[in-house]
C-alpha positions in Angstrom: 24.8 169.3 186.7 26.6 166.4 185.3 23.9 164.3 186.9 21.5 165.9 185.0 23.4 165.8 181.6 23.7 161.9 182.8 19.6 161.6 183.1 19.0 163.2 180.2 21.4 161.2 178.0 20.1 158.4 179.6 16.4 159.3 178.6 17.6 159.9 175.1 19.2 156.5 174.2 16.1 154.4 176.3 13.8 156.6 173.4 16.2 155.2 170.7 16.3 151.2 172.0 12.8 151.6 172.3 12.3 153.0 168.8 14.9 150.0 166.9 13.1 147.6 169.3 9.6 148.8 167.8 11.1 148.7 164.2 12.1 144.7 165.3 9.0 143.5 166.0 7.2 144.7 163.0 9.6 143.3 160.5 9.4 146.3 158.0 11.0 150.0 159.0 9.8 152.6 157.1 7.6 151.0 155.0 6.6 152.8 152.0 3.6 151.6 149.7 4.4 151.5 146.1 1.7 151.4 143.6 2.3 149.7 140.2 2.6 151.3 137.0 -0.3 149.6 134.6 3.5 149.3 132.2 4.8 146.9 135.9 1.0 145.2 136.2 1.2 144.2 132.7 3.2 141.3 132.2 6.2 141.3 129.6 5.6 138.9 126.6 7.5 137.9 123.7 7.0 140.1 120.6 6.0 137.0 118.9 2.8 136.5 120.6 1.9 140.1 120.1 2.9 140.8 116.3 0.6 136.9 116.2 -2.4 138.4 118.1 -1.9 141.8 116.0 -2.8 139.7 112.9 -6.1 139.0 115.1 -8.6 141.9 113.8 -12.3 142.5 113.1 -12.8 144.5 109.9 -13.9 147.9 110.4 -17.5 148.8 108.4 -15.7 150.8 105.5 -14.7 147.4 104.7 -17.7 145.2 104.8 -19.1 143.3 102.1 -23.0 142.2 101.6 -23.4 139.0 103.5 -20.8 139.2 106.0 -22.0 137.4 108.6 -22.5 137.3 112.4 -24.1 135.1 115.2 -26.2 136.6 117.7 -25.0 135.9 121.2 -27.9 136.5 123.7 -31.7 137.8 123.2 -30.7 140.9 124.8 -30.2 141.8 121.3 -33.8 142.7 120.8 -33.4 146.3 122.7 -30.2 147.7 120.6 -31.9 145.8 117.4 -35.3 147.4 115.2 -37.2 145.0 113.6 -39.7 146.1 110.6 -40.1 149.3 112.0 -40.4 148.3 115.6 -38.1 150.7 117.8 -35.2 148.3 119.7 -36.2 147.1 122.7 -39.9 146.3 121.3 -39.6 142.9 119.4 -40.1 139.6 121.2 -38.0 137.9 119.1 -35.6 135.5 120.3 -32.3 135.9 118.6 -29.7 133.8 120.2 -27.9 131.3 118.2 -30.1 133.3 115.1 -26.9 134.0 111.8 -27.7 138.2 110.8 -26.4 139.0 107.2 -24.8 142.7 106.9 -27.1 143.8 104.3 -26.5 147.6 103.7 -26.2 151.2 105.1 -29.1 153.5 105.9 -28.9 157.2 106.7 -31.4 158.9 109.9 -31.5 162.4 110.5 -30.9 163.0 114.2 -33.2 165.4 115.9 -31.0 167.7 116.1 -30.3 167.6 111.9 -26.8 165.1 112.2 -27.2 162.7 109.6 -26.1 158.8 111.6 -25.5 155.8 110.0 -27.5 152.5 110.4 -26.2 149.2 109.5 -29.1 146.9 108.4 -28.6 143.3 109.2 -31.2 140.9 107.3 -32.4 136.8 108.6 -31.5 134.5 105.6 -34.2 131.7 106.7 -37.5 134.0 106.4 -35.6 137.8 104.9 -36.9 139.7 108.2 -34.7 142.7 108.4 -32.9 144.1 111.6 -31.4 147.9 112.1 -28.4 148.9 114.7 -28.0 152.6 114.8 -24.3 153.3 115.5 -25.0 156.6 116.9 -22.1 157.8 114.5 -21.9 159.8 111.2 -20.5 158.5 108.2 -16.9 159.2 108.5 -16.4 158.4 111.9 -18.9 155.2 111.6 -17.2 153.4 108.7 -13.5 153.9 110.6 -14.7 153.5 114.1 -17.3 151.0 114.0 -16.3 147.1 113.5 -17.7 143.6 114.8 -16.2 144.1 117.7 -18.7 147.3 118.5 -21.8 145.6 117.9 -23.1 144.4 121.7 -24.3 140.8 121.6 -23.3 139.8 117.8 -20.2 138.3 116.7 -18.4 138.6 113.1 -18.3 134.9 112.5 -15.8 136.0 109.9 -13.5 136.8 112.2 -13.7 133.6 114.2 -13.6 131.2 111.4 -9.9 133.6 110.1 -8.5 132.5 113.9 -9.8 129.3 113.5 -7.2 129.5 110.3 -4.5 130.4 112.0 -4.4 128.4 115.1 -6.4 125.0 114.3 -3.6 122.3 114.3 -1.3 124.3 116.0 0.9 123.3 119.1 0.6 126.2 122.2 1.7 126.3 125.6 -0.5 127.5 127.9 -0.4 131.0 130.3 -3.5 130.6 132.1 -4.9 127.8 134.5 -8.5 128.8 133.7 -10.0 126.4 131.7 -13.3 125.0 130.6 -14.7 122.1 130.5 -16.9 120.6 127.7 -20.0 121.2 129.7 -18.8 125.2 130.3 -17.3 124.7 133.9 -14.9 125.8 134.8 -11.6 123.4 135.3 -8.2 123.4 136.9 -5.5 123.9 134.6 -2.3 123.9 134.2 0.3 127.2 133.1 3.2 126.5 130.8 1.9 123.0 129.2 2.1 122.0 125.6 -1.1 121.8 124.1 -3.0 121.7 120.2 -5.8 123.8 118.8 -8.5 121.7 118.2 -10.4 124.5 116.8 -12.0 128.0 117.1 -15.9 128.8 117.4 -17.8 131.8 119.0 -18.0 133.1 122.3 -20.3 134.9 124.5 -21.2 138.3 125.3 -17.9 139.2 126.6 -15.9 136.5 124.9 -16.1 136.3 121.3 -13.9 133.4 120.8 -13.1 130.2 122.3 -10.4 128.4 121.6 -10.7 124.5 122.1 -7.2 122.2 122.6 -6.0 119.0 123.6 -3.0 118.7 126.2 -0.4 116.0 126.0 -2.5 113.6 128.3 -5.7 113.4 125.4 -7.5 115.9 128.1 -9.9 118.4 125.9 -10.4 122.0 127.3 -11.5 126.1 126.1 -10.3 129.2 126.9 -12.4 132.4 126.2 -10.4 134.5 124.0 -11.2 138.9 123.9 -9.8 140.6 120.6 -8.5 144.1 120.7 -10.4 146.8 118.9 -9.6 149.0 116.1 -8.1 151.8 119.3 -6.0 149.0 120.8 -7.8 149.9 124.1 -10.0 147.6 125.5 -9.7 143.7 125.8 -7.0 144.1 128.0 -7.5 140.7 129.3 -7.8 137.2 127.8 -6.2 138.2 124.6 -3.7 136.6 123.0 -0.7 136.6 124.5 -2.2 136.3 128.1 -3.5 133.0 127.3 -0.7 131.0 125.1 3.1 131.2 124.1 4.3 130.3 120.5 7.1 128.2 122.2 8.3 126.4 125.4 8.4 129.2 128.3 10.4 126.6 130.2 13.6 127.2 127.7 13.8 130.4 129.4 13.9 129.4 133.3 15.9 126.8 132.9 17.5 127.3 136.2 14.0 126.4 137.9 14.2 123.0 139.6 11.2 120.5 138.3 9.4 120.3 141.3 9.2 123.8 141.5 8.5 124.3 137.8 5.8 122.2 138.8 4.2 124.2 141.4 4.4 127.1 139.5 2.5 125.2 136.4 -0.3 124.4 139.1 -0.5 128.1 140.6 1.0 127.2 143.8 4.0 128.7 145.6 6.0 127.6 148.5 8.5 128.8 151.0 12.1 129.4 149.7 10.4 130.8 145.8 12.2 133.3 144.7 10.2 136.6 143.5 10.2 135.5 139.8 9.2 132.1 140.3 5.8 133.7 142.5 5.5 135.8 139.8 5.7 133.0 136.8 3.1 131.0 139.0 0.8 133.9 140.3 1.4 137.0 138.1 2.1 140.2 138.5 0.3 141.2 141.8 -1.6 144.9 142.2 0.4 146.1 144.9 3.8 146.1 146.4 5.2 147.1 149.8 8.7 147.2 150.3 11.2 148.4 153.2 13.2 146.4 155.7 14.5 145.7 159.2 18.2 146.4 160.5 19.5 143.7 158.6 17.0 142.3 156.0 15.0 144.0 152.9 11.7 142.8 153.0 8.8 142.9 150.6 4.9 142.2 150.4 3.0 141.4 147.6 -0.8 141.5 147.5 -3.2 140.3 145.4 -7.0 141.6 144.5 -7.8 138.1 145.7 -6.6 138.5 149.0 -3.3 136.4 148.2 -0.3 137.8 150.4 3.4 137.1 149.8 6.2 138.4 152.4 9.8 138.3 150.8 12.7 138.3 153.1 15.8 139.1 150.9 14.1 138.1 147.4 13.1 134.8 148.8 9.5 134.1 150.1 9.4 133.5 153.9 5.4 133.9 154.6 2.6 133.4 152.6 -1.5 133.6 152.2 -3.0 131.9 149.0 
């Protein structure tokens, strides 16, 4: 009888050293996947930089004035633009580069009987008109509806008001993508002072770009996004996610200058601690924590495949 309590026990605690052994080898026991609030994802800023980029707006159509202008961006605004009576999508007219003048509000009744608004946009080099049917009443259009609506035309208004405010003005940087004068992009650098050179439009998606001059005389852009009238939207490339108002440096002053460094270019290296991966990455889009029998251990991925292991808050492994 006892021999077969002995067996049995025995059996027992071989299960359990093969179990902790298991756990060993795989670095991480009980690993659970955490999934990152879009509140963690986003990055904290100073309230500076967000009352700044709050200033930042494009008027909504209640508001516009006869002549306010705006820049067409690509010729794919021929199909959401009618021209002389043309339906949109008909003309052959090539409209990029082309300056639209708001020139009035029109009223269509909808086939169903809802009255919608049209804006009417007129050329000042020959007076051709142009129509953009907001699909809206008139309530909800003159609220709703602002440059920032209109696909493929910028309010030039609006860029020359940033160009106000930031031309002349000394930034650090956030982001290491940059442009070059030809439109390439270049490597840049986070965290670096730099000075608006000035602000002109943008593309399709971008309808900014901010042009600056680092401390070595180098000259670069960033595309710049604008929040709507909803504050949804344009959740990247506004504002705060590409400069600072002051020296982000004063505030990690505990980071030794050759790792400050790294983290300016992007990079990370062994020994980083989770804030200083964070300062030179950003927040990454998913996080697996757990840990062995005598360690807490973390991963961090990245939607470019970047992977970071932490081993007690400091970075032992690393794919980037």
């Amino acid at each position: 009888m006892k021999e077969t309590a002995l067996k049995i026990l025995t059996v027992l605690v071989m299960g359990v050293m093969m179990s902790l052994l298991i756990s060993c080898n795989t670095g991480i026991e009980t690993t659970k996947t955490i999934k990152m609030s879009k509140s963690e994802q986003k990055e904290t800023l100073p309230d500076a930089e967000e009352l700044f980029a709050a200033a930042i707006r494009s008027q909504p159509l209640g508001e516009w004035k006869r002549g306010k202008r705006f820049v067409v961006s690509d010729n794919k605004a021929a199909l959401i633009l009618e021209s002389e009576g043309a339906p949109a999508g008909t003309t052959a007219d090539s409209l990029r580069g082309v300056v639209l003048l708001f020139d009035g509000i029109e009223t269509r009744l909808a086939p169903g009987g809802e009255s919608l608004r049209l804006i009417r946009f007129s050329r000042p080099e020959d007076g051709k008109a142009y129509r953009y049917n907001t699909g809206r009443d008139s309530q909800s259009a003159a609220s709703q509806i602002t440059g920032l609506d209109i696909p493929m035309l910028i309010d030039l208004d609006m860029v020359e008001e940033v160009d106000s405010m930031l031309r002349g003005r000394s930034l650090w940087t956030r982001t290491r993508l940059w442009y070059d004068a030809n439109g390439d992009i270049a490597d840049g650098l986070r965290f670096v002072p730099v000075t608006v050179t000035g602000v002109r439009p943008g593309n399709v998606v971008f309808p900014m770009v901010v042009d600056f001059t680092d401390g070595s005389g180098r000259k670069a852009s960033v595309y710049m996004n604008v929040r709507g009238m909803s504050g949804l939207g344009a959740e990247s490339r506004t504002f705060p996610t590409l400069f600072s108002l002051s020296d982000p440096r004063e505030g990690y002053k505990d980071i030794l200058p050759e790792r400050w460094t790294l983290i300016q270019q992007g990079k990370v290296a062994l020994g980083m601690t989770k804030d200083e991966c964070r300062l030179a990455l950003g927040n990454p889009a998913e996080v697996d924590a757990g840990h062995n029998w005598s360690s807490v251990i973390d991963v961090w991925g990245y939607k470019d495949g970047t992977f970071l292991q932490f081993e007690d808050g400091l970075l032992v492994n690393y794919r980037h």
